[in-house]
Structures are given as C-alpha cells and as structure tokens.
N, C-alpha and C positions, 0 to 999 in steps of 0.2 A: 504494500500500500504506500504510493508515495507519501513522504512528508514534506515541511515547509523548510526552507532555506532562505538563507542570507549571502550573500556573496561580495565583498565589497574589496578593492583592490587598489596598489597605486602603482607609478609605473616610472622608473625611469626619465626625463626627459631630456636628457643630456647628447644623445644621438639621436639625434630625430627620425629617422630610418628604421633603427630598431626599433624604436617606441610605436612607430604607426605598425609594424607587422606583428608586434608583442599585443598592444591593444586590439588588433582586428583575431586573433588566433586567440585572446583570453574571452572575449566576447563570442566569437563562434564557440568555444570550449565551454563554454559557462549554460547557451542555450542548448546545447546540443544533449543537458542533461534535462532541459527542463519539460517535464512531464506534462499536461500538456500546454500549460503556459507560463510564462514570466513577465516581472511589469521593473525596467528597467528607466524611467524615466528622469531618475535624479544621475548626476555623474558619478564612473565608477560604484554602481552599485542596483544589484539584481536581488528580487525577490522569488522566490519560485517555487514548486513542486519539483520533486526528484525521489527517486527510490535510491536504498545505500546511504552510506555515512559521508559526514561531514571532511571525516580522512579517504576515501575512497572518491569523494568528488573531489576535494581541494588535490588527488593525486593524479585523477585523468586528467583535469583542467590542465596540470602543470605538464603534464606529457603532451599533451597536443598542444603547448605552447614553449617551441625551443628555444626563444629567443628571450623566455623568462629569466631571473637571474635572483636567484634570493640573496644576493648581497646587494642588492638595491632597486629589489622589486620587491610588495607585499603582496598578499594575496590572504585574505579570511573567509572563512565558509564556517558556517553556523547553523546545527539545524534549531529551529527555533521554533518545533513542533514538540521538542523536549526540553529538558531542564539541564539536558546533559550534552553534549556531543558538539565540538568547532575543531578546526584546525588550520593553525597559521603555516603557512609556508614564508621563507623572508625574515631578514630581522627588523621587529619594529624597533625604533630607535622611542618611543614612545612608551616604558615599559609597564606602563601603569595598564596596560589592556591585561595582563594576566591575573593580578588581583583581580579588575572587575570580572572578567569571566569565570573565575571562581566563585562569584555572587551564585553564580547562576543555580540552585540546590534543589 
C-alpha cells in the first residue's frame, strides 16, 4: 500500500552544467517513484505516494542521479505517513535536522 513522502533537496550550483543535468535526473528520479501522483509546486521539494522506505527511495533516487554528489548535494526523503522512517543522503552543514527528526516518536 503506498504511503506518503517528502522529498526535498539542494543542489550544487557552482557548475552550472552539472546542476541542470543533476536537477533534471533528481526530478525525473523522485517522480518516477511517485505512485500515482505528486504535487511539487514549491522549489526543490515533492510531496507524494510511493511504496518502500524512505532509505530505498532516497537510494534509487540517488542511483539514477550520477551526477549527485553528497559532499555538496543534499537530498531528504521522509515518509511522513509514519512517525518513523527519513533518510539523508549529503552532509547537511545544518546539523540541527537530526535532533529535530528524532522528535518524530
């Protein structure tokens, strides 16, 4: 049964080249899970159905995007049909996100 997801992401913009083929492959990768809708209308950042875990999409996402680079790309996936289940790829330089996500109970 699908559940609900979060996906929200940042990207590089330092080589412009990369970043447009990284942002068009993390966006293809992100709908291609979504079940049978998603509502991305704010920047870097999808709402969706999907079947599988938070680690299992945040890890195909990142496979069909070779141009990602988790030392200065993020990427969050969140299922947020539970209390339990995210996974960052990237390091946030932010690190106040891992307390809050252990709010989540």
């Amino acid at each position: 049964m699908p559940q609900l997801f979060i996906a929200t992401f940042r990207l590089d913009d330092s080589n412009r080249p990369r970043y447009n083929r990284c942002y068009a492959d993390l966006n293809n990768a992100i709908q291609s899970h979504a079940h049978p809708k998603f509502w991305k209308e704010t920047t870097s950042f999808y709402l969706f159905e999907a079947n599988g875990t938070s680690i299992q999409i945040a890890d195909a996402v990142i496979a069909a995007t070779p141009d990602f680079d988790p030392d200065i790309d993020l990427l969050l996936v969140m299922n947020v049909s539970q209390t339990r289940g995210h996974a960052i790829r990237g390091k946030p330089t932010d690190r106040d996100v891992y307390p809050l996500l252990q709010l989540r109970k």
